[in-house]
SEDOVEX-456723 format. One line per 2 residues: number of its first residue (from 1); for each residue x, y, z of C-alpha. Coordinates in nm, 3 decimals. Each point is the difference from the previous one (the first is absolute). Example, Ala and Ser with C-alpha at 12.3 -4.5 7.8 and 13.67 -1.06 7.14 Angstrom:
// SEDOVEX-456723
1) 1.230/-0.450/0.780 | 0.137/0.344/-0.066
***
This chain:
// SEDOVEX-456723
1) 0.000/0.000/0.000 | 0.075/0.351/-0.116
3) 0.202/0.216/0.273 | -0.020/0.408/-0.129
5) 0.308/0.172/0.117 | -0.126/0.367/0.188
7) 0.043/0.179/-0.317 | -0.273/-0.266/-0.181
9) -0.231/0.053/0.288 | 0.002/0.356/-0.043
11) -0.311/-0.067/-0.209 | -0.164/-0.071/0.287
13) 0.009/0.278/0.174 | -0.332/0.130/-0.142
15) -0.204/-0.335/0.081 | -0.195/-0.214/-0.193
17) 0.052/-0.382/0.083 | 0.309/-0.238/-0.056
19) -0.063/-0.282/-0.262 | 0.040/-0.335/0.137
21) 0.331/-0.073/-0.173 | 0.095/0.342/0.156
23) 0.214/0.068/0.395 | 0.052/0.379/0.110
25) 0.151/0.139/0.257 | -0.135/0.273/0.188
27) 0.133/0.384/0.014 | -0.090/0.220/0.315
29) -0.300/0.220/-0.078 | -0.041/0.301/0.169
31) -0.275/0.112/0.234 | -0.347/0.203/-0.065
33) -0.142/0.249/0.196 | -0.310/-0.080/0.140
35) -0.336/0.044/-0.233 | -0.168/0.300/0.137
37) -0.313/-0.107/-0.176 | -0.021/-0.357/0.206
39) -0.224/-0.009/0.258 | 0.066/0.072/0.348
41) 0.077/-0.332/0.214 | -0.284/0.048/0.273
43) -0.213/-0.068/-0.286 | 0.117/-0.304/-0.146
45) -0.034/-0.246/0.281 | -0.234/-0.246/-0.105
47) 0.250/-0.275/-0.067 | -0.032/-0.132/0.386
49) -0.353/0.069/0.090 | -0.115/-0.361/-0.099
51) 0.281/-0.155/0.042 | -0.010/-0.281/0.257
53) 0.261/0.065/0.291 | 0.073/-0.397/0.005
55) -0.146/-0.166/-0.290 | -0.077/-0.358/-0.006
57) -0.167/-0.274/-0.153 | -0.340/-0.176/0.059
59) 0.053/-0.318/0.046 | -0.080/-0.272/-0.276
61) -0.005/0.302/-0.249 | 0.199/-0.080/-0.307
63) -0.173/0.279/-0.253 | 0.100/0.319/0.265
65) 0.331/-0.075/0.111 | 0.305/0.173/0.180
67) 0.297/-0.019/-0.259 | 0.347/-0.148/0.091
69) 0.351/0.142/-0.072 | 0.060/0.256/-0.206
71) -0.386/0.008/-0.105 | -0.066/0.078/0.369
73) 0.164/0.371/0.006 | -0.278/0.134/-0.279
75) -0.260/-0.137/0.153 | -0.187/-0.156/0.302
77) -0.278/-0.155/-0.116 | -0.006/-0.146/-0.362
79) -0.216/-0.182/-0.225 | 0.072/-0.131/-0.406
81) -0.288/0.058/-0.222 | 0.098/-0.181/-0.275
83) 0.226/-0.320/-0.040 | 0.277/0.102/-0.244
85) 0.030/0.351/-0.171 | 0.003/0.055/-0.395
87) 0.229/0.340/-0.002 | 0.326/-0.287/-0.012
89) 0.261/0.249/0.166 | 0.329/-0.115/-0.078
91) 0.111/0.047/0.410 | -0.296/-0.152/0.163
93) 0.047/-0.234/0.244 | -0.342/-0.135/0.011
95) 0.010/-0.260/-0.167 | 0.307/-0.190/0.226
97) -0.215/0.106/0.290 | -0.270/-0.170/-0.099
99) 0.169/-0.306/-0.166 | -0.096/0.021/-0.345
101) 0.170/0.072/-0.292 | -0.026/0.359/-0.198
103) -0.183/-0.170/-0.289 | -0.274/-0.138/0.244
105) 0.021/0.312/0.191 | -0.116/0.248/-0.271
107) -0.288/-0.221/-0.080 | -0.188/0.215/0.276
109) -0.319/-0.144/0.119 | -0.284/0.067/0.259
111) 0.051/-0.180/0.357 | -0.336/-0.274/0.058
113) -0.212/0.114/0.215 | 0.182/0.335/0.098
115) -0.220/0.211/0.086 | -0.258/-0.163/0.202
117) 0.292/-0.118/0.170 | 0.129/0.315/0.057
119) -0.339/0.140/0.110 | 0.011/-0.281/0.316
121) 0.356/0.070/0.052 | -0.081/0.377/0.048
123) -0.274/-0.071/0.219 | 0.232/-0.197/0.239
125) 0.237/0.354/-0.032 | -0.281/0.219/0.096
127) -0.077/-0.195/0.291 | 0.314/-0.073/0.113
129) 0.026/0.415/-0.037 | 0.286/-0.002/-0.176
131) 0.028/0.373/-0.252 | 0.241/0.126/-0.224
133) 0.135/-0.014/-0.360 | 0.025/-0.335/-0.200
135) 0.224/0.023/-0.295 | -0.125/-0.129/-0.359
137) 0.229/-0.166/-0.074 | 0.340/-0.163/0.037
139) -0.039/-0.322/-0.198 | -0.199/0.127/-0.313
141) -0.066/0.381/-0.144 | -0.391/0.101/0.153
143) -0.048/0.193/-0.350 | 0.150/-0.246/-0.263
145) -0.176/-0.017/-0.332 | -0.164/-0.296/0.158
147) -0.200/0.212/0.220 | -0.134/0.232/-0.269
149) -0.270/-0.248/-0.097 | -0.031/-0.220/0.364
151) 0.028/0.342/0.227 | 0.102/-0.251/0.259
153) 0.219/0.302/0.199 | -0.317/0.233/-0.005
155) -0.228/-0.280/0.209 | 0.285/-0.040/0.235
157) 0.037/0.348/0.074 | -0.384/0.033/0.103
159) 0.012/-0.318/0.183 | 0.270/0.099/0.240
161) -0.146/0.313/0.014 | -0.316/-0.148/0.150
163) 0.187/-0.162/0.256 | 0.203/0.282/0.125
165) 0.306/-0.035/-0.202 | 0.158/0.208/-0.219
167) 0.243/-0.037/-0.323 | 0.328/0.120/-0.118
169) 0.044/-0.112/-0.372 | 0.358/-0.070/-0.139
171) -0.023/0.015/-0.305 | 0.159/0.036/-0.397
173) -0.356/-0.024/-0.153 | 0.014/0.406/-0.048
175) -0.316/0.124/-0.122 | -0.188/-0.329/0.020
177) -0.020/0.100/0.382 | -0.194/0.319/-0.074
179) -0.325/-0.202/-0.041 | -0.032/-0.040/0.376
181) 0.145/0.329/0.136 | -0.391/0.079/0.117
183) 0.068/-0.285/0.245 | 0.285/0.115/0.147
185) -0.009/0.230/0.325 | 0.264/0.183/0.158
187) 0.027/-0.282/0.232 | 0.160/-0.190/-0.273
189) 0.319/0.014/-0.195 | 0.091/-0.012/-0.382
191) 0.385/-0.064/-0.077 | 0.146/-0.132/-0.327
193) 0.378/-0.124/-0.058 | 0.180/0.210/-0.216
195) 0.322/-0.137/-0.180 | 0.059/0.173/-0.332
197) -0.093/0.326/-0.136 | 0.074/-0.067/-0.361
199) -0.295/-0.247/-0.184 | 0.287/-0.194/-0.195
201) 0.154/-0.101/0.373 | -0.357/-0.097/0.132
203) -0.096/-0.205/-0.300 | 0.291/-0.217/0.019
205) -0.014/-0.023/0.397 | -0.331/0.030/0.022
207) -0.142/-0.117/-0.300 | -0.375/0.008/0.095
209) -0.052/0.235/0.271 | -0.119/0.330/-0.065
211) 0.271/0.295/-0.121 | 0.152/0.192/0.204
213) -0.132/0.348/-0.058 | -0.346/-0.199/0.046
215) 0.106/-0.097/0.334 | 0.125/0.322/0.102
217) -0.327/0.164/-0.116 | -0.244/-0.243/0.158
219) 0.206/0.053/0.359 | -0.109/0.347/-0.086
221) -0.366/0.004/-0.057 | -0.035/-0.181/0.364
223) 0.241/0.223/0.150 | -0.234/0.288/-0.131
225) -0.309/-0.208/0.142 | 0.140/0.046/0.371
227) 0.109/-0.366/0.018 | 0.306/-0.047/0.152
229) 0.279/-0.118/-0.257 | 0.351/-0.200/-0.020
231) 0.302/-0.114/-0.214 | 0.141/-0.309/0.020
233) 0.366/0.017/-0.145 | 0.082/-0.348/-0.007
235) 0.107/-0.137/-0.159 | 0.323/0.275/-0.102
237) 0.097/-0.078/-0.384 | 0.197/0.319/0.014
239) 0.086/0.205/0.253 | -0.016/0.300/-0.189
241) -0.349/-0.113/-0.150 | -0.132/0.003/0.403
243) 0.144/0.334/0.049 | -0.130/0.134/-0.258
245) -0.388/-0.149/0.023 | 0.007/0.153/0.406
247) 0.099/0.355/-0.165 | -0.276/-0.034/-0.231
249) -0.302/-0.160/0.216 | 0.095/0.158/0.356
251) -0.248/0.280/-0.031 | -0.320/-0.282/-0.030
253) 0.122/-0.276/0.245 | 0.012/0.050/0.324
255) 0.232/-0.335/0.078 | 0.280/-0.175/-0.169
257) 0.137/-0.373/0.115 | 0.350/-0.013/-0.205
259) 0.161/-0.362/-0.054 | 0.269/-0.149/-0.223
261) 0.016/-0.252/-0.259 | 0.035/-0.370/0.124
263) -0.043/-0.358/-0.181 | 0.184/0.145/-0.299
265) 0.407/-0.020/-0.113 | 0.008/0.383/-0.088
267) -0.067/0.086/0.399 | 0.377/-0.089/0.049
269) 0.075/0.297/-0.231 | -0.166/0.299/0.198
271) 0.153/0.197/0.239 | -0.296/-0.054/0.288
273) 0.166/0.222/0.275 | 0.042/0.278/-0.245
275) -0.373/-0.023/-0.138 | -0.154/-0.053/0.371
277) 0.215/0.284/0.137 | -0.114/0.216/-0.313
279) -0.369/-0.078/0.049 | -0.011/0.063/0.326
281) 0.138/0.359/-0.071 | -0.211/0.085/-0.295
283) -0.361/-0.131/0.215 | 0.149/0.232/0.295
285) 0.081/0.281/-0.191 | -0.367/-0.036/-0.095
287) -0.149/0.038/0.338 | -0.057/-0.356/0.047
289) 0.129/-0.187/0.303 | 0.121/-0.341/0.050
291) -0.172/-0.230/0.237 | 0.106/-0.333/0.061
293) -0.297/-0.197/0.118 | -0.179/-0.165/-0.282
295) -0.346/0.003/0.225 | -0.038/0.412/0.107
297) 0.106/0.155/-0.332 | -0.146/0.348/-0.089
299) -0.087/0.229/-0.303 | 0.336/0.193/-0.015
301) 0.226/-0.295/0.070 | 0.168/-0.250/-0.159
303) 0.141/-0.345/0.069 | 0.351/-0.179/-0.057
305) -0.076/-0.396/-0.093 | 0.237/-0.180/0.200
307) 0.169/-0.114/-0.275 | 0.091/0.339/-0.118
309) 0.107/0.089/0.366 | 0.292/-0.209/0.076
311) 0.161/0.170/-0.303 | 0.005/0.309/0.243
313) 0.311/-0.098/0.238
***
């Protein structure tokens, strides 16, 4: 694989996205003033207020479930609409999670029986008075193309509304998601992962999944609806690329979780202390601040995966 001396990655230095066949290495960036047009930080504190303080589980509840490992610093409670995902990104590591192979995998499909199951297994949340956020999804996209005719996502959303629950939706599906912005409240979250800002980059990462600009714009329009919004940059592609997509988002999204690239050669070829340090900057420069606890983050703060962090020493 392709090393670019500092000279090569120049190029970078106004990001779009690395090819795959592509490694970069990172140059310092210097910081921004803070946007005097974002919103003050006693107003954007909505990110907690449903948050439970010590989530948990109900037992015999497979559907709504408290993620392990790395899953479990984006969310607390989870649940996978769909069984495999159709957008076929290149770095996904659903498919090993889940056993199957990526040919299988993007053969999405509906899950028997899911939501009457999930309607009992919401019941058994509400009584058990467990609240919060449940995150759609970690093992699937909740706005594939798939969902565009069965509008499986949408029934979920109302159903764990009924039972006291609320959603935060990860998603690439872009502008699919718009459909059920009237069911969101600002009780709930929207966040999309942003990788690339070129469409050439996303298409052969991402081949599927909706463009970036679409993305960006969709995170927008709920943002503008009073719901509270996030980025997801994981995973990191190219340093630069990440950088660049918090410069040109900050003013609509009131969190940011920043990763790194892992399950893939070309990780060994970025400079992780140098991009973590640099982030870190850039966010506080910004006005956001860094909290460390993956269960009381705020509107206004951001979070360093803990992959991302040992790179800090």
């Amino acid at each position: 694989m392709k090393l670019y001396s500092t000279q090569e990655a120049a190029r970078w230095a106004t990001p779009l996205c690395l090819p795959r066949s592509s490694l970069t290495s990172l140059r310092p960036i210097a910081g921004r003033k803070a946007d005097p047009k974002r919103r003050p930080m006693n107003q954007l504190n909505m990110f907690a207020q449903s948050q439970p303080v010590k989530p948990a589980s109900v037992k015999g509840c497979t559907l709504i479930y408290t993620p392990r490992g790395r899953a479990r610093e984006y969310a607390a409670l989870a649940c996978n609409v769909y069984r495999g995902c159709d957008h076929q990104c290149i770095y996904c590591y659903a498919p090993s999670a889940t056993q199957r192979n990526r040919d299988d995998f993007a053969i999405s499909s509906t899950r028997k029986d899911f939501l009457r199951k999930l309607e009992k297994e919401a019941t058994k949340y509400q009584a058990a008075g467990i609240t919060g956020r449940v995150l759609l999804s970690f093992t699937c996209d909740p706005y594939q193309h798939l969902d565009v005719r069965e509008q499986i996502t949408r029934r979920t959303i109302q159903i764990l509304h009924r039972h006291d629950l609320n959603v935060e939706v990860l998603t690439k599906g872009g502008s699919r998601a718009l459909r059920d912005l009237d069911l969101f409240t600002p009780e709930d979250a929207f966040a999309t992962t942003l990788t690339c800002l070129t469409d050439t980059a996303s298409r052969e990462w991402e081949p599927y999944a909706a463009l970036p600009n679409d993305r960006i714009e969709t995170i927008r329009r709920f943002h503008q609806a009073g719901i509270p919004t996030w980025v997801s940059l994981e995973p990191v592609l190219s340093p630069p690329a990440s950088l660049e997509i918090i410069r040109q988002t900050h003013s609509f999204v009131d969190l940011f979780k920043v990763g790194k690239l892992n399950y893939y050669s070309m990780a060994q070829g970025i400079d992780w202390h140098q991009f973590a340090h640099a982030a870190i900057a850039l966010l506080t420069s910004l006005g956001y601040k860094r909290n460390a606890d993956p269960d009381t983050l705020q509107s206004g703060q951001f979070y360093v995966k803990r992959d991302l962090a040992r790179h800090l020493a």
